[in-house]
C-alpha angles and dihedrals in degrees: 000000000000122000085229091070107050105021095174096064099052093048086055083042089062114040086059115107100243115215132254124225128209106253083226094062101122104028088066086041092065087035088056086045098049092044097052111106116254105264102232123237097258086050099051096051085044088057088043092052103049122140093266093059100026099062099048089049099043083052090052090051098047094052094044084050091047088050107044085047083046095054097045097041115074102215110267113254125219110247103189126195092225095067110100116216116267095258095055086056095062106100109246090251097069095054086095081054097055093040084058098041085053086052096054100053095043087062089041095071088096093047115150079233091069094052135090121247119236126212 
C-alpha cells in the first residue's frame, strides 16, 4: 500500500507511539524457556486429550462406528408367527392350477429352451 493512496492512515499510523523492545529480548525469552521445567510425558498426553479435543473425537468415532455397523448389517426383517406359508395362502380353488402348473414343468425338463443351439 502507498501513502499516496489512503492518507489518512498513514497519518493515524503515524501519529501512534511504536514500542520498544528490550535489546535482550530474546536473550530472557530462551532463558524462560530453558529454565521451564520438562513436561512429563503424562502430562504431555493429559494436555493433548483435553475436552476440546476429546468430544469431537469421541462423535467422529461413534458415527464411524453407526455407519460402518449400517452398511454391514442388512436391516433385520420381522418374521411373525401369524404369517401362513405361501402355499396356505393359494384359495382352494387354484390347487388344480398348481397341480397342473407342476405338471407342466416336470414335462418341460427336455424343452427346446433348455437346450443349446447349434450352428
Amino acid at each position: 500500500m502507498k501513502p499516496e493512496e489512503d492518507q489518512e492512515l498513514w497519518d493515524l499510523l503515524g501519529r501512534v507511539p511504536g514500542r520498544d523492545v528490550s535489546p535482550f529480548f530474546a536473550r530472557n525469552v530462551l532463558r524462560q524457556i530453558r529454565e521451564a521445567p520438562e513436561a512429563s510425558p503424562f502430562e504431555r498426553v493429559r494436555r493433548w486429550i483435553s475436552l476440546r479435543r476429546l468430544i469431537p473425537a469421541t462423535a467422529l468415532a461413534v458415527a464411524a462406528m453407526m455407519s460402518i455397523i449400517a452398511i454391514h448389517h442388512p436391516v433385520l426383517q420381522r418374521s411373525s408367527q401369524n404369517d401362513p406359508d405361501v402355499v396356505a395362502k393359494i384359495d382352494p380353488q387354484d390347487f388344480e392350477v398348481v397341480a397342473d402348473l407342476d405338471d407342466l414343468l416336470a414335462s418341460d425338463e427336455g424343452s427346446l429352451w433348455d437346450e443349446k443351439p447349434t450352428l
